[in-house]
C-alpha positions in Angstrom: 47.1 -10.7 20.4 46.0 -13.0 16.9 45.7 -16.5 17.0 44.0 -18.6 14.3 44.7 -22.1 13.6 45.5 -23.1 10.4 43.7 -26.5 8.6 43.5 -28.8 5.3 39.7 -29.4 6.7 36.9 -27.2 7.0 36.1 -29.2 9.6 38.4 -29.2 12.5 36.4 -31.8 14.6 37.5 -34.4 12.0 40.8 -33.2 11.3 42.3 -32.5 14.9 44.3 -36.2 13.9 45.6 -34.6 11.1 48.8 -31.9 10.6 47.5 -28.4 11.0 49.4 -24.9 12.2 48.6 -22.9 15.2 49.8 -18.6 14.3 50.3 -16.2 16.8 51.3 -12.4 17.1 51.9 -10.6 20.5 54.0 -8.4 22.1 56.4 -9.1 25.0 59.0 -6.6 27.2 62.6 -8.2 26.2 65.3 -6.1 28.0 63.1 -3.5 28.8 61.6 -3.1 25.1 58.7 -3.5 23.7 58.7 -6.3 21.0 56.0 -8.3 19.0 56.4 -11.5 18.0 55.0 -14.2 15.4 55.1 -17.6 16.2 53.5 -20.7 14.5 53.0 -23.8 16.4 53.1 -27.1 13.9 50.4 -29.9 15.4 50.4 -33.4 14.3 48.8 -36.8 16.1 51.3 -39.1 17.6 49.1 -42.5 17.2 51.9 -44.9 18.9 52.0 -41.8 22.1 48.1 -41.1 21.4 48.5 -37.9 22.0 49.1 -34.2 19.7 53.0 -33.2 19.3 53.5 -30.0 19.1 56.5 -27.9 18.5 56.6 -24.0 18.4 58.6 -21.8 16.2 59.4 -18.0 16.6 59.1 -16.2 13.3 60.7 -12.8 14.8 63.6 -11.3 15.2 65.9 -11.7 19.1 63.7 -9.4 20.4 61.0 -8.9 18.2 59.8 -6.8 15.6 59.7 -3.0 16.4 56.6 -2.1 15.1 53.3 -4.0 15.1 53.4 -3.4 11.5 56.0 -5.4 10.5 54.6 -8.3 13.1 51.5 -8.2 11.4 53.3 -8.8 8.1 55.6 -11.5 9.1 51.8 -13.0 10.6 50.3 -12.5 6.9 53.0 -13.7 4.7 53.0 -17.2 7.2 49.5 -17.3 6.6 49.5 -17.3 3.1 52.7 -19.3 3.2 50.7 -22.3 4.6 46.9 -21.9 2.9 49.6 -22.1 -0.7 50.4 -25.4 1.0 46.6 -26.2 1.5 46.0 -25.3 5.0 43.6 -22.7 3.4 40.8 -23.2 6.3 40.9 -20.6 9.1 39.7 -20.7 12.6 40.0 -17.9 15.4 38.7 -17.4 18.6 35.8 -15.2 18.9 35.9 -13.7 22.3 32.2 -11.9 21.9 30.7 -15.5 21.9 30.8 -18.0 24.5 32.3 -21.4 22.5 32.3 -19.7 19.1 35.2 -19.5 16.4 35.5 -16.9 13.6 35.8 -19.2 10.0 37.8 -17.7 7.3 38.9 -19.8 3.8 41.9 -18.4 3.2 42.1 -17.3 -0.6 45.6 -17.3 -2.4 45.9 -17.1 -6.6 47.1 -20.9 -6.4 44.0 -21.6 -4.3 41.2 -20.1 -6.7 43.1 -21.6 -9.5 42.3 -25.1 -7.8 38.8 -24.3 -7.5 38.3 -23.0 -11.1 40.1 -26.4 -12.1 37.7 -28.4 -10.2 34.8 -26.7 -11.2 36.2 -27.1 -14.4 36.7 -30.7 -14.3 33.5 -31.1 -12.5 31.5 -29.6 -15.8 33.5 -31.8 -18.1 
């Protein structure tokens, strides 16, 4: 199974208030088959409820994709799907250690063009 959630922020201990996208891959026995399955969870902060809404989405096929390979594409085209949108800050679940999550910033051609335009502006 691959989880990582999916943030504007670097910092998710400021952002939790915020929108941000929960992706997962795994497989599941549908009528006696083996199928993997995508499915992205969209987060937001319901201040009149107080509380986080969230509402999944299945990215697969009825009974999933066939072959983990095509799961894990479905998975990598989401992902770069939302960093083009700006969620471009990665966390996972690192199972080796205790309360630790894996970091990733999520690099897409529209999101080094950004940075080269604010380093750019930034020398001006």
């Amino acid at each position: 199974m691959m989880i990582e959630t999916l943030y504007r922020r670097k910092s998710p201990e400021t952002a939790w208030h915020e929108e941000y996208f929960e992706l997962c891959m795994g497989e599941e026995t549908v009528n006696n088959q083996l199928g993997y399955f995508v499915r992205e969870t969209r987060c937001w902060w319901d201040p009149a409820g107080k509380r986080t809404v969230r509402v999944q989405y299945t990215l697969s096929p009825r009974g999933g994709f066939a072959t983990v390979t095509e799961a894990q594409d479905r998975y990598e085209r989401q992902k770069t799907s939302r960093a083009r949108r700006g969620f471009v800050h990665s966390f996972a679940p690192c199972y080796q250690e205790a309360g630790r999550c894996k970091y990733v910033r999520i690099e897409t051609p529209s999101t080094e063009a950004q940075d080269e335009e604010a380093g750019h502006e930034a020398q001006v």
